[in-house]
mmCIF file of the C-alpha atoms, coordinates in Angstrom:
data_MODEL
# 
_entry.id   MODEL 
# 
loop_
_atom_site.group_PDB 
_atom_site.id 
_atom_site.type_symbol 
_atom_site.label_atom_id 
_atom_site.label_alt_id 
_atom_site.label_comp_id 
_atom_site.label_asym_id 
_atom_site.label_entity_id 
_atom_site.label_seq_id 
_atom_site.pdbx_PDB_ins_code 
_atom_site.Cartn_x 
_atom_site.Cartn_y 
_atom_site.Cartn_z 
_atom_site.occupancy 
_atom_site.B_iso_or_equiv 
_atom_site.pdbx_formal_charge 
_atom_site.auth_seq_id 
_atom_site.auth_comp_id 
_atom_site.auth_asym_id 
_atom_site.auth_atom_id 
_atom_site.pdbx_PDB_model_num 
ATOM 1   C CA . UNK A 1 1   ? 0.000  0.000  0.000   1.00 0.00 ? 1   UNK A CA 1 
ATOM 2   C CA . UNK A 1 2   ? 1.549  3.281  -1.234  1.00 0.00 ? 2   UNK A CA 1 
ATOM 3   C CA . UNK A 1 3   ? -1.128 5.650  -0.873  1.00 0.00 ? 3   UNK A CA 1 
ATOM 4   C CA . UNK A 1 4   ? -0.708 6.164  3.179   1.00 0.00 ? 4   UNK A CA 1 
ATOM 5   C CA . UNK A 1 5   ? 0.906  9.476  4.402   1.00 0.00 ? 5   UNK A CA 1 
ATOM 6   C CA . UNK A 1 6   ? 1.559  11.865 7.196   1.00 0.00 ? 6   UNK A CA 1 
ATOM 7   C CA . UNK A 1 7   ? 1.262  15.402 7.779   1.00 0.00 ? 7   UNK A CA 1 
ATOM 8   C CA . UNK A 1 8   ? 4.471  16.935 8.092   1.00 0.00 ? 8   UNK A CA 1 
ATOM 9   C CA . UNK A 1 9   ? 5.184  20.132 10.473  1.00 0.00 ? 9   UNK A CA 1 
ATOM 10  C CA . UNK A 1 10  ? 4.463  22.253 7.546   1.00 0.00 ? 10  UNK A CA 1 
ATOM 11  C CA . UNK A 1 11  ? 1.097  20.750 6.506   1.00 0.00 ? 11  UNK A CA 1 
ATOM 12  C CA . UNK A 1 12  ? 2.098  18.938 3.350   1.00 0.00 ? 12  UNK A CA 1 
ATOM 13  C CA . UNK A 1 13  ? 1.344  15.509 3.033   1.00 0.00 ? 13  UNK A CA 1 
ATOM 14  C CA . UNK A 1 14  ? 4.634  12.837 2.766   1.00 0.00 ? 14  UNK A CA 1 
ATOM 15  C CA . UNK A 1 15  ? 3.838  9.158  1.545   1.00 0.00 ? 15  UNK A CA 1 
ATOM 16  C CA . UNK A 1 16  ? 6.387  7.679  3.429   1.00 0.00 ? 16  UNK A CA 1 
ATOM 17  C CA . UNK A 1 17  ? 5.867  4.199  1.143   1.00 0.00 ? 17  UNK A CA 1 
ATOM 18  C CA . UNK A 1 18  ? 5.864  6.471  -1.964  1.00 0.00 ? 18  UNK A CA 1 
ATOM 19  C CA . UNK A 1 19  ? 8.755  9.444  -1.543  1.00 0.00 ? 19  UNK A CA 1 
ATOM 20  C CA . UNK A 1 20  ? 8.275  12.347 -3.944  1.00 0.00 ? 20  UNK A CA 1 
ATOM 21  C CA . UNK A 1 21  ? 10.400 15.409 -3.858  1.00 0.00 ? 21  UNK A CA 1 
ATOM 22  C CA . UNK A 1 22  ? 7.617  17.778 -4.456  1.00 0.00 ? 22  UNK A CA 1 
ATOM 23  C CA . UNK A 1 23  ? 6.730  16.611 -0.433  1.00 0.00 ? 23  UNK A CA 1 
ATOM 24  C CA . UNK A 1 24  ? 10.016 17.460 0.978   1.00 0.00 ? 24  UNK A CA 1 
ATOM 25  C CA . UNK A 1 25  ? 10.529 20.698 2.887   1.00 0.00 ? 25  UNK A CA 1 
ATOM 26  C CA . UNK A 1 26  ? 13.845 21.124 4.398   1.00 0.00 ? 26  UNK A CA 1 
ATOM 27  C CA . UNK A 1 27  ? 12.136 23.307 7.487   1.00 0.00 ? 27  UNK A CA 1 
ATOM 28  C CA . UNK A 1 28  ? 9.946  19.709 7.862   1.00 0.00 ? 28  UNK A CA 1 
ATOM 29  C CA . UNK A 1 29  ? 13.590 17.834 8.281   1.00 0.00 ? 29  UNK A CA 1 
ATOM 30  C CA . UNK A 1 30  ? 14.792 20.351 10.617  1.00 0.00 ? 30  UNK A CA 1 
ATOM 31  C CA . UNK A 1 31  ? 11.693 20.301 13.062  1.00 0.00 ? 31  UNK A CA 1 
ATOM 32  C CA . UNK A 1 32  ? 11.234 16.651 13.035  1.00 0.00 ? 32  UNK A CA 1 
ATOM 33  C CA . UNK A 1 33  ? 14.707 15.893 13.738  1.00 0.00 ? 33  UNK A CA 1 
ATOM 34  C CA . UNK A 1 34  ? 15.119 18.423 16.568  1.00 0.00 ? 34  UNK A CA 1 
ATOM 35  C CA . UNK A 1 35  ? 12.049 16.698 18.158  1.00 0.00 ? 35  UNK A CA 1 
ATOM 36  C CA . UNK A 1 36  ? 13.480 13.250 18.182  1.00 0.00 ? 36  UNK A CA 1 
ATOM 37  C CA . UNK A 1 37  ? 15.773 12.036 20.530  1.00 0.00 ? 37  UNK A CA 1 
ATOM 38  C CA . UNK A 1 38  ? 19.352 10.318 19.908  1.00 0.00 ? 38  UNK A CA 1 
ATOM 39  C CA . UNK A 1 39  ? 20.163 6.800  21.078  1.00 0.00 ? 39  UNK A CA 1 
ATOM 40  C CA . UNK A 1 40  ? 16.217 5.697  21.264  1.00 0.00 ? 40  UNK A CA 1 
ATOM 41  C CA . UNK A 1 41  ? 15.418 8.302  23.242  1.00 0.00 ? 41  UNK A CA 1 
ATOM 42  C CA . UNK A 1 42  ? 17.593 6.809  26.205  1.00 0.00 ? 42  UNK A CA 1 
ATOM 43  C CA . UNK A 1 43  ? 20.314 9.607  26.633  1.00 0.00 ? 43  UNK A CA 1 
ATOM 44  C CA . UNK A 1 44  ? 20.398 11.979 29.401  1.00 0.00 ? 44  UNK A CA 1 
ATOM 45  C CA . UNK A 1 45  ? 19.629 14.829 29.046  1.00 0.00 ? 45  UNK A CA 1 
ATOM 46  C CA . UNK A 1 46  ? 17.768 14.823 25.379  1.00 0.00 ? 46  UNK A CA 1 
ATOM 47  C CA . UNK A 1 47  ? 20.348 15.237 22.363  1.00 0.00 ? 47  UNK A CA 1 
ATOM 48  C CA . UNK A 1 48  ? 18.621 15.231 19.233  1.00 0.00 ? 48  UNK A CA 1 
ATOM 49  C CA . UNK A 1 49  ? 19.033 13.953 16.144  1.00 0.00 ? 49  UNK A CA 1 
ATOM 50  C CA . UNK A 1 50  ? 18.985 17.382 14.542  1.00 0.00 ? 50  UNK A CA 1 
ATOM 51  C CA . UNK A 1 51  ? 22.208 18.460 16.856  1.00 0.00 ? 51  UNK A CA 1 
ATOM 52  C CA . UNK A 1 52  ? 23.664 15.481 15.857  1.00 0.00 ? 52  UNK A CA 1 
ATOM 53  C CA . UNK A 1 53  ? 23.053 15.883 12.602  1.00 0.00 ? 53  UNK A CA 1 
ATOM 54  C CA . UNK A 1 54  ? 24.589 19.358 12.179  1.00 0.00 ? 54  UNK A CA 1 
ATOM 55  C CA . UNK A 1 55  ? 28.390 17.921 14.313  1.00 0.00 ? 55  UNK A CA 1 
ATOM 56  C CA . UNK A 1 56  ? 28.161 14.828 11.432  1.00 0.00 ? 56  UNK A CA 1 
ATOM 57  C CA . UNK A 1 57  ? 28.062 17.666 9.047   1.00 0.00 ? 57  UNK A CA 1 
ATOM 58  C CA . UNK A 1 58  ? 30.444 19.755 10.280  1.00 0.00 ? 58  UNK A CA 1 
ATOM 59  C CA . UNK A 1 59  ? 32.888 17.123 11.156  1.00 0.00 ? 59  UNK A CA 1 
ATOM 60  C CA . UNK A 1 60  ? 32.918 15.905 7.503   1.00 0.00 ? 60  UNK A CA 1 
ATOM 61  C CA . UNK A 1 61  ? 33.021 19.636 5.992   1.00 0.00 ? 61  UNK A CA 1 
ATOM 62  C CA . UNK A 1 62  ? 36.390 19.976 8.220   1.00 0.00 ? 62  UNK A CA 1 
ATOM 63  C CA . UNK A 1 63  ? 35.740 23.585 9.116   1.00 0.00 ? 63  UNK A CA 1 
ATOM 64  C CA . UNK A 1 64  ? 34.749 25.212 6.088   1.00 0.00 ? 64  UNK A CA 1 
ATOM 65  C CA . UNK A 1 65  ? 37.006 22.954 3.447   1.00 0.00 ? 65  UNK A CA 1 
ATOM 66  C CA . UNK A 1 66  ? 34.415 20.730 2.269   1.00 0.00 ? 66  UNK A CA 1 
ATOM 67  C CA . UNK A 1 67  ? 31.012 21.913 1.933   1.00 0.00 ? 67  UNK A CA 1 
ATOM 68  C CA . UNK A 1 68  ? 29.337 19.392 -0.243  1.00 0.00 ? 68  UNK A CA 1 
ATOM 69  C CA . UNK A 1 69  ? 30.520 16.806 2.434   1.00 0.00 ? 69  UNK A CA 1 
ATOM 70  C CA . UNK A 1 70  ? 29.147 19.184 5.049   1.00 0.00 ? 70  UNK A CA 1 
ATOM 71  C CA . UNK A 1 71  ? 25.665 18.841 3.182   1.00 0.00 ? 71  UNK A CA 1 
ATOM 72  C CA . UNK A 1 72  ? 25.834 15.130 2.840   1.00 0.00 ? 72  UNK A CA 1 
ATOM 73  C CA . UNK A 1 73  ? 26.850 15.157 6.607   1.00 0.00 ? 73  UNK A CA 1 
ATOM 74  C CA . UNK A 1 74  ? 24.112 17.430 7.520   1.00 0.00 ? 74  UNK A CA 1 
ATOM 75  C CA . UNK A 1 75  ? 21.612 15.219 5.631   1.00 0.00 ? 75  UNK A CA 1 
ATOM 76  C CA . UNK A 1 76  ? 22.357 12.058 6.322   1.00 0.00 ? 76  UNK A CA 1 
ATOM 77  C CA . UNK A 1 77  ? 19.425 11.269 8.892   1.00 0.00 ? 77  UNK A CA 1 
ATOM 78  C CA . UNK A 1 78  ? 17.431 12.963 6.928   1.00 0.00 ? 78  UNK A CA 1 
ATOM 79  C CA . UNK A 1 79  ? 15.341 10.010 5.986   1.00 0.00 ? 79  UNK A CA 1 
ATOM 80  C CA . UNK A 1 80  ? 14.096 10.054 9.855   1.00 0.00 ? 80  UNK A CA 1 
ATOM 81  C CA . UNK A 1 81  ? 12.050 12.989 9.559   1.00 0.00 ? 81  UNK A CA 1 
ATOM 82  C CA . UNK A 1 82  ? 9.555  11.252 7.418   1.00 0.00 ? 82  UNK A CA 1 
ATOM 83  C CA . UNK A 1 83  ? 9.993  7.331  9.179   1.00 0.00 ? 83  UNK A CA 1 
ATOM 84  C CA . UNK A 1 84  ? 10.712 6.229  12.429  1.00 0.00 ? 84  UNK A CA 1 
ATOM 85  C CA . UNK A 1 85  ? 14.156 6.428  13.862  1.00 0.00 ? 85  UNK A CA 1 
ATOM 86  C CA . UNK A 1 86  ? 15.173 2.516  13.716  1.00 0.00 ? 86  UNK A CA 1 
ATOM 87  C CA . UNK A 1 87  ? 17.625 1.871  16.488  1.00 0.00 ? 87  UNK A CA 1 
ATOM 88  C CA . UNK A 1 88  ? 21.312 0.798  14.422  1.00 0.00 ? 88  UNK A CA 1 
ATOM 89  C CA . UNK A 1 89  ? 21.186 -2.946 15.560  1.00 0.00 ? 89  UNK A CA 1 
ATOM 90  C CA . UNK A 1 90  ? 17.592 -3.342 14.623  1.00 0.00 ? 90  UNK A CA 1 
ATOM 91  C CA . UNK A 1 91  ? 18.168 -2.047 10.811  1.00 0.00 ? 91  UNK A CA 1 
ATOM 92  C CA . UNK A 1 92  ? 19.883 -4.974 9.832   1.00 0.00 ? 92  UNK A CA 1 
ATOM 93  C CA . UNK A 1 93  ? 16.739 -6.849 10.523  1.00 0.00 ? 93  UNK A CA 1 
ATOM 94  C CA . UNK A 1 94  ? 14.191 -5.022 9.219   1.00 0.00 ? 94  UNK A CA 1 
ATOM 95  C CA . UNK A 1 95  ? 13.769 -6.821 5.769   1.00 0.00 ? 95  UNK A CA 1 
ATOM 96  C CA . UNK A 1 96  ? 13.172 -3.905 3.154   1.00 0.00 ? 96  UNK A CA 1 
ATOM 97  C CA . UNK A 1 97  ? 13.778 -0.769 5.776   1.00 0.00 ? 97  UNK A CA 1 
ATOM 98  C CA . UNK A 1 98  ? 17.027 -0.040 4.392   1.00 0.00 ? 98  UNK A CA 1 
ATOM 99  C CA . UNK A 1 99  ? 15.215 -0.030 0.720   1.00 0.00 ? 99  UNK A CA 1 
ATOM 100 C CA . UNK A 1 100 ? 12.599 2.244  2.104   1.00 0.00 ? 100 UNK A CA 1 
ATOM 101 C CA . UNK A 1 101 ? 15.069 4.702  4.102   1.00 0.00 ? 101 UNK A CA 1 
ATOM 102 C CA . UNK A 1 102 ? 17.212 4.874  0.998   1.00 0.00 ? 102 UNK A CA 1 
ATOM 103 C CA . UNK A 1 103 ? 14.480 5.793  -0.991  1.00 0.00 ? 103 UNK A CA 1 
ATOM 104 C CA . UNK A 1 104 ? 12.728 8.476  1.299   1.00 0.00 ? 104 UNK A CA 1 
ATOM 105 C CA . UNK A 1 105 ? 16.871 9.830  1.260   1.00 0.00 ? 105 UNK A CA 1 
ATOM 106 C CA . UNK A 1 106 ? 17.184 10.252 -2.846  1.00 0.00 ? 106 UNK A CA 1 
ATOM 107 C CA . UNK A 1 107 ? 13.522 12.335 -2.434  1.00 0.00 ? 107 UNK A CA 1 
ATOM 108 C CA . UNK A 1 108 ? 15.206 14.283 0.025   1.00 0.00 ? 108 UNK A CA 1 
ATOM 109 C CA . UNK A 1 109 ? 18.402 15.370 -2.208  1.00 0.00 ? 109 UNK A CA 1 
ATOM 110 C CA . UNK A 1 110 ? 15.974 15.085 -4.921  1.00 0.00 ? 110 UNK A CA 1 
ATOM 111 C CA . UNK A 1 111 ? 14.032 18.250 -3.625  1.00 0.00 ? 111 UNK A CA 1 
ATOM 112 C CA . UNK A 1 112 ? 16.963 19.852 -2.468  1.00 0.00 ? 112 UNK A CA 1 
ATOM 113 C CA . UNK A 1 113 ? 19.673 19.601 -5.444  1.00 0.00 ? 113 UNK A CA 1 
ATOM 114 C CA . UNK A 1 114 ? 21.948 17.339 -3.703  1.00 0.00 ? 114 UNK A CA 1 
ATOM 115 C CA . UNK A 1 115 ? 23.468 14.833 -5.720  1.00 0.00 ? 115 UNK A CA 1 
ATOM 116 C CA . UNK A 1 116 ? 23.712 11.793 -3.866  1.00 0.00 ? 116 UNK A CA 1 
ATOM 117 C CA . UNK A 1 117 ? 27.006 10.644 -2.130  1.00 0.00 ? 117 UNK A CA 1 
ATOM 118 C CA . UNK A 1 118 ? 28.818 8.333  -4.234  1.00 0.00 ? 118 UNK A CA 1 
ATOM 119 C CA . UNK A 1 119 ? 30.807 5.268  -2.547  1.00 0.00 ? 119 UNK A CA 1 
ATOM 120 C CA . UNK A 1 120 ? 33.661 6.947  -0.935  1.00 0.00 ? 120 UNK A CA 1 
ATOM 121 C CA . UNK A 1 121 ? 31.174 9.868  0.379   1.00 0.00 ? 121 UNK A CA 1 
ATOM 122 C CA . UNK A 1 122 ? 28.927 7.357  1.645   1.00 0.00 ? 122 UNK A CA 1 
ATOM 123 C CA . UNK A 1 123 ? 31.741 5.504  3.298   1.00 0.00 ? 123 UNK A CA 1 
ATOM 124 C CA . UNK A 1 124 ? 33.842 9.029  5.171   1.00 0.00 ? 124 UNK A CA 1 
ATOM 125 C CA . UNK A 1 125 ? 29.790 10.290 5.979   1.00 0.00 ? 125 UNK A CA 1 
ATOM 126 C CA . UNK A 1 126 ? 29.479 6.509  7.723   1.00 0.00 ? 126 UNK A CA 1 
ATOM 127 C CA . UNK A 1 127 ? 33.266 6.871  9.389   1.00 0.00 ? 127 UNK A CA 1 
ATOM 128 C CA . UNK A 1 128 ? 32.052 10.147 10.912  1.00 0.00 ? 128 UNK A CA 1 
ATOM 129 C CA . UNK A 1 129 ? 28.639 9.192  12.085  1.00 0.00 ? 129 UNK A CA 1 
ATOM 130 C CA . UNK A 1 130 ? 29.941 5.837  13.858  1.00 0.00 ? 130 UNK A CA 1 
ATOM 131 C CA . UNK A 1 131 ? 33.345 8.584  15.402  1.00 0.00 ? 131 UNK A CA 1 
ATOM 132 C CA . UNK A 1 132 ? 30.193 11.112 16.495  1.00 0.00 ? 132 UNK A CA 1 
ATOM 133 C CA . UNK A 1 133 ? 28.124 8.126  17.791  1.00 0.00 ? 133 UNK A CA 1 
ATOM 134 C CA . UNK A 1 134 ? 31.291 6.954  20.366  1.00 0.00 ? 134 UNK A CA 1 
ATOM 135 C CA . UNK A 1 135 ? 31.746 10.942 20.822  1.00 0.00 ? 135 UNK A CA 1 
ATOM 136 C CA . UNK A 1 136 ? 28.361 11.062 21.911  1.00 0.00 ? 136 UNK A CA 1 
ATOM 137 C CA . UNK A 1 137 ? 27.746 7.798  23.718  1.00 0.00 ? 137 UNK A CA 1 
ATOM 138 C CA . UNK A 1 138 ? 30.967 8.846  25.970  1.00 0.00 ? 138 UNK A CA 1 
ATOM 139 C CA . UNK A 1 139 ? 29.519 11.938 26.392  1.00 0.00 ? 139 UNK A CA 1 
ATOM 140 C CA . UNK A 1 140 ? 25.859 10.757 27.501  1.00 0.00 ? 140 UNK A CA 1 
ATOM 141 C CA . UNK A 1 141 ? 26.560 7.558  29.182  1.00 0.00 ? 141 UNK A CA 1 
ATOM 142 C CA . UNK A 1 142 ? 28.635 5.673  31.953  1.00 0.00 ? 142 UNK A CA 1 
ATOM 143 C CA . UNK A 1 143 ? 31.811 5.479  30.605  1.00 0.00 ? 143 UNK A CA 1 
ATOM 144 C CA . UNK A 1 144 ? 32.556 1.394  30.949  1.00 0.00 ? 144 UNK A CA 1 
ATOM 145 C CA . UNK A 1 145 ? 29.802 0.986  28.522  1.00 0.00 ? 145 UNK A CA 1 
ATOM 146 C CA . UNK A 1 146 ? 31.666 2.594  25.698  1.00 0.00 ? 146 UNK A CA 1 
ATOM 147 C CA . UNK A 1 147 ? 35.053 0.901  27.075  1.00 0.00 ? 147 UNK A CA 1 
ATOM 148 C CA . UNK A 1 148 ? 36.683 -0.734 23.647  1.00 0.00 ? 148 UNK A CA 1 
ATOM 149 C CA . UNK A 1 149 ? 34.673 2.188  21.191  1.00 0.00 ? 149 UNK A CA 1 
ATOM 150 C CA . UNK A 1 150 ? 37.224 4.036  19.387  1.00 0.00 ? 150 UNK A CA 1 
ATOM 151 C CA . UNK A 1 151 ? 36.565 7.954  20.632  1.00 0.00 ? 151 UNK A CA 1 
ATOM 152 C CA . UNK A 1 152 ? 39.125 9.975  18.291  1.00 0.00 ? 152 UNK A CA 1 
ATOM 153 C CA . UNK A 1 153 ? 40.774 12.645 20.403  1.00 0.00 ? 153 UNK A CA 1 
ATOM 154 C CA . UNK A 1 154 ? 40.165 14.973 17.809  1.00 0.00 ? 154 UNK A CA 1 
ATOM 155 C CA . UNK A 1 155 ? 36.770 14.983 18.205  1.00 0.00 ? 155 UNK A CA 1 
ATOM 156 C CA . UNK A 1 156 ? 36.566 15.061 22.506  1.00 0.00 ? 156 UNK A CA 1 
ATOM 157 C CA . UNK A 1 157 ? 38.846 18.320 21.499  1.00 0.00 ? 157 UNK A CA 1 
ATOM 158 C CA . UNK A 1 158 ? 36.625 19.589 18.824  1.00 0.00 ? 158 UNK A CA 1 
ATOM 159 C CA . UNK A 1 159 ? 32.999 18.747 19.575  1.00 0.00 ? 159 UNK A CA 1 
ATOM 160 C CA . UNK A 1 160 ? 32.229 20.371 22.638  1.00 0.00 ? 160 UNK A CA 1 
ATOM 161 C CA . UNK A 1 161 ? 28.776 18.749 22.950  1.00 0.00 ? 161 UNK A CA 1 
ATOM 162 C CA . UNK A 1 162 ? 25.788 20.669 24.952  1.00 0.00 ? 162 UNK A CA 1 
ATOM 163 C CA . UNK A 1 163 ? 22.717 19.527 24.197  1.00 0.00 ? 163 UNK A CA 1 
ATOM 164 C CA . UNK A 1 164 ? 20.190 22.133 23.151  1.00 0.00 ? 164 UNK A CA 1 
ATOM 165 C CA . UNK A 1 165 ? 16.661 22.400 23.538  1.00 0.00 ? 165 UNK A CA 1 
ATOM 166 C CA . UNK A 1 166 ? 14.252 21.198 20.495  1.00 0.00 ? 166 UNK A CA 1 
ATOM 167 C CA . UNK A 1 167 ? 13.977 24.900 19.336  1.00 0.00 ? 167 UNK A CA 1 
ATOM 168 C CA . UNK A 1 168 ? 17.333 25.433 19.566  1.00 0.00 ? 168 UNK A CA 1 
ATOM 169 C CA . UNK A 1 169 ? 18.404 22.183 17.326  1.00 0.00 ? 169 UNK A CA 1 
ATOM 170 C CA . UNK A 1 170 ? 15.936 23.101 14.363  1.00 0.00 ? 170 UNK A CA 1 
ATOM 171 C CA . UNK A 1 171 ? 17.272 26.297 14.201  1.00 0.00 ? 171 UNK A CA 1 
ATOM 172 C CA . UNK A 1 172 ? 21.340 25.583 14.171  1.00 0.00 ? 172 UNK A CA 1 
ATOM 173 C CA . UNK A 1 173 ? 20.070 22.975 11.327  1.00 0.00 ? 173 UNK A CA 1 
ATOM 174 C CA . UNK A 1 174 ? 18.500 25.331 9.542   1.00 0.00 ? 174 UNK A CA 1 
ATOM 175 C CA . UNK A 1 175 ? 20.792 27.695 9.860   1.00 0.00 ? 175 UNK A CA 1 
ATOM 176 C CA . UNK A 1 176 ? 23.816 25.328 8.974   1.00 0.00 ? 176 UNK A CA 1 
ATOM 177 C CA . UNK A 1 177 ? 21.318 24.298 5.879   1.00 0.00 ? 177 UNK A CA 1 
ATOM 178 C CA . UNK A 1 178 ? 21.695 27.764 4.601   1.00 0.00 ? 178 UNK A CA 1 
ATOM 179 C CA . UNK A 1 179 ? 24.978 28.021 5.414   1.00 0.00 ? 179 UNK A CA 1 
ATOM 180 C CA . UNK A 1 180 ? 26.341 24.847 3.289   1.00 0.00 ? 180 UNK A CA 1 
ATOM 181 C CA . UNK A 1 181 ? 23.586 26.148 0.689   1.00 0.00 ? 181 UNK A CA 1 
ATOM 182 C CA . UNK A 1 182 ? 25.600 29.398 0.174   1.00 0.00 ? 182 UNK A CA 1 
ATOM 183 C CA . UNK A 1 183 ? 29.230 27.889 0.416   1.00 0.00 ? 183 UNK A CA 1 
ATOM 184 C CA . UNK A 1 184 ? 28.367 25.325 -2.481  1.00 0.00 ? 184 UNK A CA 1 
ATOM 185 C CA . UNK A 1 185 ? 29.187 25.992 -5.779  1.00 0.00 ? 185 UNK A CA 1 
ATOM 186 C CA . UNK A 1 186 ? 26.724 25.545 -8.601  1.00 0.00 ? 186 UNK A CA 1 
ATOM 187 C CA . UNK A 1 187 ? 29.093 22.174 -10.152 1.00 0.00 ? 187 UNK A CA 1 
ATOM 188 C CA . UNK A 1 188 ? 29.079 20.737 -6.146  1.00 0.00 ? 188 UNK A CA 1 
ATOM 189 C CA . UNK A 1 189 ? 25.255 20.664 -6.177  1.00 0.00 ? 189 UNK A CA 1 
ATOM 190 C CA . UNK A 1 190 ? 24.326 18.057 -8.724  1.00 0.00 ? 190 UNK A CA 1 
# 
């Protein structure tokens, strides 16, 4: 059944089962993000996926040098605004999810004039997310459950994590958004 959808924050209508890029807002991606929570929802305090979002894309941009990897960074959860934020070991298991959540992604870049990542993007954009997941968990949890996760220096020096508020997420995404938007050159976009 591909005829099922849900309202977004902005009123549209997104057929989750059916991506089109005509449904994709980029202020929908921001809000929904900021309101959902990292790690299942089982950090303390809340850290969203939003915040998250934006240090993946910064990471990857490496302060200003890269900013089609910053976009590809920013927008790599992007797919959770529109379905539900599958916990990493579960994916795997999920017969056709990944299918799904890769299709719901090309609608995204689709609407937004971002070529999709090619192999080596995808890989250095899944490098970064796995380094800011460790960052994160170390961060938000008892240490001597992340014993053995690789936490790169470089990033407990660089990513001064503070959670921020729901409000406060959506808006550093959207602002980072326009940000990347401006620094890309017309060839970097598709």
């Amino acid at each position: 059944m591909t005829d099922g959808w849900i309202q977004t924050f902005t009123g549209r209508r997104f057929y989750p089962l059916a991506p089109r890029a005509s449904d994709v807002d980029v202020c929908d991606i921001a809000h929904a993000l900021a309101m959902k929570c990292r790690f299942t929802g089982h950090c303390r305090p809340f850290y969203s996926v939003a915040q998250h979002s934006v240090c993946v894309g910064r990471w990857v941009d490496g302060a200003g040098l890269n900013p089609r990897m910053g976009m590809i960074g920013l927008l790599h959860d992007a797919a959770e605004a529109y379905l539900p934020d599958v916990a990493r070991p579960i994916k795997p298991l999920w017969p056709g999810f990944a299918e799904r959540e890769a299709a719901v992604l090309a609608a995204v870049h689709e609407a937004l004039g971002v070529a999709l990542p090619d192999e080596a993007e995808r890989a250095a954009i899944k490098e970064a997310d796995g380094l800011m997941m460790a960052t994160e968990g170390a961060k938000f949890f008892p240490a001597e459950l992340w014993r053995g996760w690789d936490v790169p220096h470089s990033a407990e020096t660089w990513f001064v994590i503070e959670p921020m508020s729901p409000q406060a997420a959506e808006l550093e995404f959207l602002r980072e958004y326009v940000r990347l938007s401006d620094a890309l050159p017309p060839e970097a976009i598709r």
